[in-house]
mmCIF file of the C-alpha atoms, coordinates in Angstrom:
data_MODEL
# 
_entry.id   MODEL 
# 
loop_
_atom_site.group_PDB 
_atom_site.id 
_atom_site.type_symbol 
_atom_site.label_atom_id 
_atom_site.label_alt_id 
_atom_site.label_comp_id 
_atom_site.label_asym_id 
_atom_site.label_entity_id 
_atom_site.label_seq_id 
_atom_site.pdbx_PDB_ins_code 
_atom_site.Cartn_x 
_atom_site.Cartn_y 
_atom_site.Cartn_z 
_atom_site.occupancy 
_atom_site.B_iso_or_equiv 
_atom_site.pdbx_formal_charge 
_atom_site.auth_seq_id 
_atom_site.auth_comp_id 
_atom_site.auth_asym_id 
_atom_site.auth_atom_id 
_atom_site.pdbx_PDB_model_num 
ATOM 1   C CA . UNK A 1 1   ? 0.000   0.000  0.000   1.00 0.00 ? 1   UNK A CA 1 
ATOM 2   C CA . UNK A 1 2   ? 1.511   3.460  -0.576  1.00 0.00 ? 2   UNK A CA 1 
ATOM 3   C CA . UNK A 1 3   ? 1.566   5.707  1.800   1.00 0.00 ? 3   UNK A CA 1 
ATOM 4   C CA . UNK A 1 4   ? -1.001  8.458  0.878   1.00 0.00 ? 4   UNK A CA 1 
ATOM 5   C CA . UNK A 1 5   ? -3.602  5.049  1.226   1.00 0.00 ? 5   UNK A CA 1 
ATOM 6   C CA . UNK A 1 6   ? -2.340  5.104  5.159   1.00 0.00 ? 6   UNK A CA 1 
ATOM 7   C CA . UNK A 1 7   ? -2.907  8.807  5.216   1.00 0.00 ? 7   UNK A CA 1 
ATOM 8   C CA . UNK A 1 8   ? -6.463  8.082  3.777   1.00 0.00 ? 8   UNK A CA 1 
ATOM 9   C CA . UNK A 1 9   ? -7.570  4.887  6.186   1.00 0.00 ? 9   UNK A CA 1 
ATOM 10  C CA . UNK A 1 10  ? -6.035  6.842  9.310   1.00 0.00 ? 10  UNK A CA 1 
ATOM 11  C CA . UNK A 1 11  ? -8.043  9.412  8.708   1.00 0.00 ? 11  UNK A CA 1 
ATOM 12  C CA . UNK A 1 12  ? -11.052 7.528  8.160   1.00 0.00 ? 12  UNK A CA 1 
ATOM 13  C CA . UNK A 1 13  ? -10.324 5.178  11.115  1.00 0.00 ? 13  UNK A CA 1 
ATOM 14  C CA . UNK A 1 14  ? -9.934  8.511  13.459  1.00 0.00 ? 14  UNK A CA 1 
ATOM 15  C CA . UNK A 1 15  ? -13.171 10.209 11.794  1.00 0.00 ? 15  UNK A CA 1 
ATOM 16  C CA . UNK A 1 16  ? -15.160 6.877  12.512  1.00 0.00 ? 16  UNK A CA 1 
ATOM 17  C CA . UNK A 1 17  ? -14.075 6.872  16.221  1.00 0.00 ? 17  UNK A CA 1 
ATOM 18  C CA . UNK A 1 18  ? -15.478 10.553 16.545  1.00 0.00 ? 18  UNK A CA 1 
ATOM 19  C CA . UNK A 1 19  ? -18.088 10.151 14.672  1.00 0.00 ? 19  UNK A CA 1 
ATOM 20  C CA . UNK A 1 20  ? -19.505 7.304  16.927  1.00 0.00 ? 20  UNK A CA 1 
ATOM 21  C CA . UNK A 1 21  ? -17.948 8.475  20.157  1.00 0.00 ? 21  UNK A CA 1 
ATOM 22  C CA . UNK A 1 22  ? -20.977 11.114 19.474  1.00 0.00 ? 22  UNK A CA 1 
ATOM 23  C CA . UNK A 1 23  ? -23.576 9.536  18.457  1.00 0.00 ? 23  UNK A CA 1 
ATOM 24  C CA . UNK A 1 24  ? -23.532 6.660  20.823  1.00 0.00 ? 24  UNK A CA 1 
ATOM 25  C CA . UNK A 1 25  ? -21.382 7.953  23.623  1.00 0.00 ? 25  UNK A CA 1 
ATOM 26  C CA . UNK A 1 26  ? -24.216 9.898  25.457  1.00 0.00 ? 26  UNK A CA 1 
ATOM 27  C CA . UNK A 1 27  ? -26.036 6.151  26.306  1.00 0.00 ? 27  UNK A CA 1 
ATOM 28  C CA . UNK A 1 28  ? -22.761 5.236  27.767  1.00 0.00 ? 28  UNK A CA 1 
ATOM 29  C CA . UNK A 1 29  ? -21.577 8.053  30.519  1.00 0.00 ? 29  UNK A CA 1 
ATOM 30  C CA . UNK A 1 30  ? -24.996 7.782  32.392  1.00 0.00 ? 30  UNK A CA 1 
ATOM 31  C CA . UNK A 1 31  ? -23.058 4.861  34.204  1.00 0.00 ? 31  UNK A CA 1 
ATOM 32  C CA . UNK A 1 32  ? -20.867 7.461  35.950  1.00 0.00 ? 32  UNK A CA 1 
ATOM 33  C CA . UNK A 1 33  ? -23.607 10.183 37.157  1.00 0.00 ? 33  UNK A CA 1 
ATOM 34  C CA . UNK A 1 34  ? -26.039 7.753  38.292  1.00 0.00 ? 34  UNK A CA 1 
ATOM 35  C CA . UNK A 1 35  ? -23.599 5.439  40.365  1.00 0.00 ? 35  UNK A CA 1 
ATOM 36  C CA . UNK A 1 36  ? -21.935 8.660  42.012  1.00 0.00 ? 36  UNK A CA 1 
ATOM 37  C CA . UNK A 1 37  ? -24.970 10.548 42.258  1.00 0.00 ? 37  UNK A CA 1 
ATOM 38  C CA . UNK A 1 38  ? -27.623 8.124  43.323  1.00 0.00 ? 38  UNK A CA 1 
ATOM 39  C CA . UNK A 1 39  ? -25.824 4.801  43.909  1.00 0.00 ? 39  UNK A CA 1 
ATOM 40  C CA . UNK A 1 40  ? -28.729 3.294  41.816  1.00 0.00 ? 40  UNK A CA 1 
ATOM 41  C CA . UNK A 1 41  ? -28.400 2.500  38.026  1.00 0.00 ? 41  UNK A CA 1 
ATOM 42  C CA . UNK A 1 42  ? -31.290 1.654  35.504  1.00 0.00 ? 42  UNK A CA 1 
ATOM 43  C CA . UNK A 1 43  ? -31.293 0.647  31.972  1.00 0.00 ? 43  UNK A CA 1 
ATOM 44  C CA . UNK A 1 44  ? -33.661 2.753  29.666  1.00 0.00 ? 44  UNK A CA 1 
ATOM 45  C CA . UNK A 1 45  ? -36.513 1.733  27.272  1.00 0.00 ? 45  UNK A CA 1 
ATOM 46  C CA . UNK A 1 46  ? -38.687 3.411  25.024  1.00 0.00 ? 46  UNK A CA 1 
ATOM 47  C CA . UNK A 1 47  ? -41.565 1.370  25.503  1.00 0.00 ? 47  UNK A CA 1 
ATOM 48  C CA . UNK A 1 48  ? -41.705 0.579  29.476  1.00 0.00 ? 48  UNK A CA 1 
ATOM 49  C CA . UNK A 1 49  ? -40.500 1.382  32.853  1.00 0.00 ? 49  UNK A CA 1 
ATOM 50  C CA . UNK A 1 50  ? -36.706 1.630  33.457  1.00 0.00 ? 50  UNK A CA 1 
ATOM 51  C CA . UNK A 1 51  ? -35.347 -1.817 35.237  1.00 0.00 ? 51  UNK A CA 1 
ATOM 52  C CA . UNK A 1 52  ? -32.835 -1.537 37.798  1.00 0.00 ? 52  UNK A CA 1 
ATOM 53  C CA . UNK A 1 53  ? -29.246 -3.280 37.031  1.00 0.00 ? 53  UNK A CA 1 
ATOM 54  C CA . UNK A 1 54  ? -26.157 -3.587 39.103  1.00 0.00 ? 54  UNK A CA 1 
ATOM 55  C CA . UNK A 1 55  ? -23.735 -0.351 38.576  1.00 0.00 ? 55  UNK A CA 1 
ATOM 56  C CA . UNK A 1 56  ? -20.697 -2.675 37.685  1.00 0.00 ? 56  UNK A CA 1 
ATOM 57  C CA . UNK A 1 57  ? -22.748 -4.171 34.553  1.00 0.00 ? 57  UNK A CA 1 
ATOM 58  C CA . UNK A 1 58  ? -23.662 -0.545 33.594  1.00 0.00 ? 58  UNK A CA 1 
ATOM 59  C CA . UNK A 1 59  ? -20.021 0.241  33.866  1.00 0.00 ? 59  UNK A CA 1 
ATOM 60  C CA . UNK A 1 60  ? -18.214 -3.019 32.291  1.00 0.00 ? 60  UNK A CA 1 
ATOM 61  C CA . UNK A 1 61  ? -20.436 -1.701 29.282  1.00 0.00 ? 61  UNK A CA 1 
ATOM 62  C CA . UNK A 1 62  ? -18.933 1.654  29.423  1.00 0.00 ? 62  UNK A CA 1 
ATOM 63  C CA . UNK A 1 63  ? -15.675 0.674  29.948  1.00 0.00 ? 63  UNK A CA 1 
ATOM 64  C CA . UNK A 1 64  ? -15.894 -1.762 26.721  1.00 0.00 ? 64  UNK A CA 1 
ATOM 65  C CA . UNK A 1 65  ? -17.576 0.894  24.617  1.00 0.00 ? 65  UNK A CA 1 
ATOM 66  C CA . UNK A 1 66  ? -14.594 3.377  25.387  1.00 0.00 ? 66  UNK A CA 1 
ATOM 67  C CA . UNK A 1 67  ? -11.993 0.171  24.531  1.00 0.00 ? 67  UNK A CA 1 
ATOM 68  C CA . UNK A 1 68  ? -13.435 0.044  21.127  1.00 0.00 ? 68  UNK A CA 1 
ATOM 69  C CA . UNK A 1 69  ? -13.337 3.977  20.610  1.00 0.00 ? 69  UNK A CA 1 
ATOM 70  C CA . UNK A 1 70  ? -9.429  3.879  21.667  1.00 0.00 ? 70  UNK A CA 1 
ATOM 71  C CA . UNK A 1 71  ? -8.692  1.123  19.230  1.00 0.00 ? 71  UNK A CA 1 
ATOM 72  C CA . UNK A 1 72  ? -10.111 2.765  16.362  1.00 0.00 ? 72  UNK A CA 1 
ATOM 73  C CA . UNK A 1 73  ? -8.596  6.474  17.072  1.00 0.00 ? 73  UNK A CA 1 
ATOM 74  C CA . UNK A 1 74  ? -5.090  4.313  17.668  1.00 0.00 ? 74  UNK A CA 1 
ATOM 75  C CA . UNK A 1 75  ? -5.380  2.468  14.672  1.00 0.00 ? 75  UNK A CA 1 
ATOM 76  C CA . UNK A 1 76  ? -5.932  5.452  12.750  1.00 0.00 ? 76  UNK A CA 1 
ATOM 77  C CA . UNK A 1 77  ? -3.561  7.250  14.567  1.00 0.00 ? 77  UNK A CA 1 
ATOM 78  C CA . UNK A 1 78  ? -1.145  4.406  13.757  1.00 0.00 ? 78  UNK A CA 1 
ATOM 79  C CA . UNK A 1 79  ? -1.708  3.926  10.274  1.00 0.00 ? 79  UNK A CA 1 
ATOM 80  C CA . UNK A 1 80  ? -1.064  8.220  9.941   1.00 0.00 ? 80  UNK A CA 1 
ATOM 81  C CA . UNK A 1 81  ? 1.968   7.655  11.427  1.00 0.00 ? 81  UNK A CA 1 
ATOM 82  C CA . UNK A 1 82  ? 2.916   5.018  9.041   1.00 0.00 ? 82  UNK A CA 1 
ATOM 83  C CA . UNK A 1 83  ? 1.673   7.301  5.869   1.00 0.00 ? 83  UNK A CA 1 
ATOM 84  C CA . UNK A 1 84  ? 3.347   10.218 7.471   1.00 0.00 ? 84  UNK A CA 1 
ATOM 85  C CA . UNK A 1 85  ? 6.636   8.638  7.811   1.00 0.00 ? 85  UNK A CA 1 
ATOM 86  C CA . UNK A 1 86  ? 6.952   5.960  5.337   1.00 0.00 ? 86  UNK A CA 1 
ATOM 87  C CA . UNK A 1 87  ? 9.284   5.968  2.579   1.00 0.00 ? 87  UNK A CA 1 
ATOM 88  C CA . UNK A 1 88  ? 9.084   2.638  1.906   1.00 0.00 ? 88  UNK A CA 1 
ATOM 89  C CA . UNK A 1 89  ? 6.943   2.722  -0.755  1.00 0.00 ? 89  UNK A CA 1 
ATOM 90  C CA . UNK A 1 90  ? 9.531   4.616  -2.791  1.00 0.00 ? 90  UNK A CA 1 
ATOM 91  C CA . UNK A 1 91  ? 12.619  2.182  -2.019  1.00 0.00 ? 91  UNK A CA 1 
ATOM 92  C CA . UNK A 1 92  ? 11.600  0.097  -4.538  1.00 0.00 ? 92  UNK A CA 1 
ATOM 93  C CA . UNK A 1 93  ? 14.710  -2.347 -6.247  1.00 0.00 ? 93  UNK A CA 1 
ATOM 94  C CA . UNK A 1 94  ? 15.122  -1.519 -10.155 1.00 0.00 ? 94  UNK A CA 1 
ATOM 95  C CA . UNK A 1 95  ? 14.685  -5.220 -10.684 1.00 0.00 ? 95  UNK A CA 1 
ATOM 96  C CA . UNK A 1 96  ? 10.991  -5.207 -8.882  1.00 0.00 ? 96  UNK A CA 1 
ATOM 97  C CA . UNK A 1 97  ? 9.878   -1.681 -10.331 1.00 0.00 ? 97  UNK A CA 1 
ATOM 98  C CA . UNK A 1 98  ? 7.362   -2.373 -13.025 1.00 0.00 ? 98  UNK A CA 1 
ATOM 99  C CA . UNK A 1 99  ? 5.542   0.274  -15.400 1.00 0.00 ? 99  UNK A CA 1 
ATOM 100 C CA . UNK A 1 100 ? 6.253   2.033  -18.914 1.00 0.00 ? 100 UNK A CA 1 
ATOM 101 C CA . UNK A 1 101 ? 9.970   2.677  -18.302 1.00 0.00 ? 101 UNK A CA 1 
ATOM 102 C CA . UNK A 1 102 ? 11.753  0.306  -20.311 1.00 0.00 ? 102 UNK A CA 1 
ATOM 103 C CA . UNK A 1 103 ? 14.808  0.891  -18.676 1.00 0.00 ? 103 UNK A CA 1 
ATOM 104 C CA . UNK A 1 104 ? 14.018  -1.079 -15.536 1.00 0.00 ? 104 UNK A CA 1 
ATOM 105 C CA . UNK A 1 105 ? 12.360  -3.752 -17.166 1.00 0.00 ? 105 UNK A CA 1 
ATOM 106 C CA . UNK A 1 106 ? 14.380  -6.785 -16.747 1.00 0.00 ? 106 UNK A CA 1 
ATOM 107 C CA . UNK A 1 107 ? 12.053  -9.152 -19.311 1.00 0.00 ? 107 UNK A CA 1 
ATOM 108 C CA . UNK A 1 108 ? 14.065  -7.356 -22.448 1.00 0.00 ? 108 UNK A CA 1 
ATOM 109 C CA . UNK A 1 109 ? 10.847  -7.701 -24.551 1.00 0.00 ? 109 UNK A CA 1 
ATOM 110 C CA . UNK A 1 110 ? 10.609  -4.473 -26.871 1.00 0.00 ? 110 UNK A CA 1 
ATOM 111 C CA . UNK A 1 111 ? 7.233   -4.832 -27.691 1.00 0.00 ? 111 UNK A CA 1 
ATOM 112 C CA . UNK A 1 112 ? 6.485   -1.183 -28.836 1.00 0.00 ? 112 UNK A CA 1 
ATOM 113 C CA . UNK A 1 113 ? 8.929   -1.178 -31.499 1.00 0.00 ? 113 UNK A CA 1 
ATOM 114 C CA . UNK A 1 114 ? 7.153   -3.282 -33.845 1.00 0.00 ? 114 UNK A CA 1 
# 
C-alpha cells in the first residue's frame, strides 16, 4: 500500500471513532452520574419502565464501549503515522519496479517497437 492510502484509512479510522464516540457515547456516561450521584443504576426503554441493574454491569459496558473507541482512534492514529513517515513505498529495487519505463524492465521484450 503506498503511503497516501495510510494517510487516507487513518483518517477515516480517526473520523469513525469521533463520529460514533458522538452519536452513541451519550447512552454510555450515564453509568458514571447515576452510580456517584444516586448509587442506583437503571437501563432505559422506550416502551416501558426503566429496570434496575447492578452499577458494575452498567459500567463493564462503558468501559468496553470506550476500549473500542481507543482502538479505532489508535489504529488510525497508527496507520497516519505510518503514511506520514513511510518511505518505503519509494525504495523500490530496479529489478521489482514495473511500469512504462523500459529501462528497468528486466524481461528485455521491446514490444512497442514493432
Amino acid at each position: 500500500m503506498s503511503d497516501i492510502r495510510f494517510i487516507m484509512i487513518g483518517g477515516a479510522l480517526v473520523f469513525a471513532g469521533f463520529v460514533v464516540l458522538g452519536i452513541f457515547g451519550g447512552n454510555f456516561q450515564t453509568a458514571n452520574i447515576e452510580s456517584e450521584e444516586f448509587g442506583d443504576c437503571y437501563e432505559y426503554f422506550e416502551d416501558r419502565d426503566p429496570v434496575p441493574i447492578p452499577c458494575s454491569d452498567k459500567m463493564i459496558d462503558q468501559s468496553s464501549f470506550f476500549a473500542v473507541i481507543v482502538a479505532l482512534m489508535a489504529g488510525g492514529a497508527i496507520a497516519l503515522l505510518k503514511g506520514w513517515r513511510g518511505d518505503w513505498d519509494s525504495r523500490v529495487k530496479p529489478e521489482d519496479m514495473v511500469g512504462p519505463s523500459r529501462d528497468n524492465r528486466m524481461d528485455g521484450d521491446d514490444s512497442d517497437s514493432k
